[in-house]
N, C-alpha and C positions, 0 to 999 in steps of 0.2 A: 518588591521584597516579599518572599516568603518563608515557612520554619516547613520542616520535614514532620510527618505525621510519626508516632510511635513503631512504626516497619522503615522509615528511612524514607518515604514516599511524598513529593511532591508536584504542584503543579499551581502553574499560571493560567490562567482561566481567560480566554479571551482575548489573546494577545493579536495585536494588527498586526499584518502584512511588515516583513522587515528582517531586519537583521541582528540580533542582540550577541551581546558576552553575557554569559552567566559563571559567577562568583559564588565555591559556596567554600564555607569554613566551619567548623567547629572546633571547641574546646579540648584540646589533646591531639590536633588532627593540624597539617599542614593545609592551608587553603587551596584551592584548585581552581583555576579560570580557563574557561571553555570560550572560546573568539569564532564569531562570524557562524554563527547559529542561525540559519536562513528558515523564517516562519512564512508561511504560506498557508493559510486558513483555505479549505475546512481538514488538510492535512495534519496529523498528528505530530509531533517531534517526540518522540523518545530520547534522550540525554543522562545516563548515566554516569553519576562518579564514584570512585574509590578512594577513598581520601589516604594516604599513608599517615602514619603517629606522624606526630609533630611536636613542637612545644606545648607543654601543661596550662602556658599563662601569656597573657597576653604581652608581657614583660620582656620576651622571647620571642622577637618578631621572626617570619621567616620568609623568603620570598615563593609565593605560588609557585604552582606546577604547572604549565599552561599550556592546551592542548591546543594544539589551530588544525581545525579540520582540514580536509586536502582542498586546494582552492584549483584553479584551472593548469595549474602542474599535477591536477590528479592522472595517471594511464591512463590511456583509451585503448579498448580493448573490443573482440567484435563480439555480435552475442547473435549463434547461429543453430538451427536444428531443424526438424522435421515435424510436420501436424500430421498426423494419420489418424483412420477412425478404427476401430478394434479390431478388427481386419486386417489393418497395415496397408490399406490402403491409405497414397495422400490424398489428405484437404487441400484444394486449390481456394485460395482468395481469403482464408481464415485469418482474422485482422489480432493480429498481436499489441498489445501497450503494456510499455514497462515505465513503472515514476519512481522515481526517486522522494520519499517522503518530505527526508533531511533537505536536499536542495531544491525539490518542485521541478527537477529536469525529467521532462520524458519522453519517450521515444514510441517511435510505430510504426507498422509494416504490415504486409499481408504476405500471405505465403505465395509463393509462386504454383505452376500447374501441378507443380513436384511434390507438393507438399513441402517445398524448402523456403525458410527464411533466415535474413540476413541482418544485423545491424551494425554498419561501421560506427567507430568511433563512441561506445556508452563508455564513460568514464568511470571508474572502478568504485565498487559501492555495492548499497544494499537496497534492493526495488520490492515493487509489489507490481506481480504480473495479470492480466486479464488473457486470456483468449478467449476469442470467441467467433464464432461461425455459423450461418443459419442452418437452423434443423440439429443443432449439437447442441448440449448441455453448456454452457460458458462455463471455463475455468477459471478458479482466480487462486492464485498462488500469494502466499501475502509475506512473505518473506525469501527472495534470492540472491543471490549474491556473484557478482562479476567482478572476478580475481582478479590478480595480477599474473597470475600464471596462464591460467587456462581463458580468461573471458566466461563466458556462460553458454552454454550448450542444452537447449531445450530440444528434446525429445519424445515430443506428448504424443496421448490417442485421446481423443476426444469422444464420449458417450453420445448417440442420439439421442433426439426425444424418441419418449416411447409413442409410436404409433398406434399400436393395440393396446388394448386394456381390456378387462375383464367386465362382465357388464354391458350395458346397453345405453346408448346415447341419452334415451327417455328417460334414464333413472337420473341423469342429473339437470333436468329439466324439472324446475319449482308446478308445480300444482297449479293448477287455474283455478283463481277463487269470484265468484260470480261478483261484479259489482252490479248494484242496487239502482233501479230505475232511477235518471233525472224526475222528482216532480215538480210537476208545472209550477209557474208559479200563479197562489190565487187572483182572480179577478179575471184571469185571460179565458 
């Protein structure tokens, strides 16, 4: 059990690996219950409510508003696009992961010689995506979304690392600072 701080803001600190409902209510406000909230540490859950007016008093019961997240009737939808480097050349082998926060489902693939990848079946929702490829800058997108309409369609170009740089190797090499004779030790 916990109270909402003065901005509406909450959180459970530490919670194991599982499954919960969360119940929240206030005073003038209909209660609302949230079912089958999949926690997955060291992942985040973000959970949201809106509470509508409700009864003034407790006198005036009312029954919750109750949200059930989509369980495995959620669509599966495909999530498909292109890695190229600024160029528009494709990246062959560039390894994609997408997780699902809320449910800890994730998925992965590497691009093809094309620069194309593919993934059957991610079930409709909100992910955080990585790409990444040797010699490229890794991406990470931390908010996407695969519809019910469209699926998800990534698109990227991926930055290299900088090869050059201005400057000279030796400038970022530390100083040599003399250490100081072993002495013997007395009697020898």
């Amino acid at each position: 059990m916990t109270d909402t701080d003065g901005k509406g803001v909450y959180a459970f600190e530490e919670l194991e690996a599982g499954t919960y409902d969360i119940e929240v209510s206030g005073s003038g406000y209909q209660h609302q219950l949230k079912k089958g909230i999949v926690v997955q540490p060291p992942f985040r859950n973000i959970v949201d409510f809106a509470l509508p007016p409700g009864p003034l008093s407790a006198a005036d019961p009312s029954s919750p508003v109750v949200y059930q997240p989509p369980g495995s009737e959620a669509p599966l939808k495909e999530v498909s696009g292109t890695i190229t480097d600024k160029d528009k050349r494709p990246i062959p082998d560039a390894l994609v992961s997408l997780v699902n926060p809320a449910s800890g489902r994730s998925f992965r693939t590497r691009s093809s010689r094309d620069g194309k990848i593919r993934i059957a079946d991610v079930p409709v929702g909100v992910y955080r995506a990585v790409i990444a490829s040797p010699g490229y800058v890794t991406m990470e997108l931390k908010q996407i979304e695969v519809t019910r309409e469209a699926g998800l369609v990534l698109n990227l170009s991926l930055v290299e690392y900088p090869l050059r740089f201005d400057g000279r190797p030796e400038d970022f090499v530390p100083e040599e600072e003399p250490v100081p004779p072993v002495n013997p030790s007395p009697g020898i």
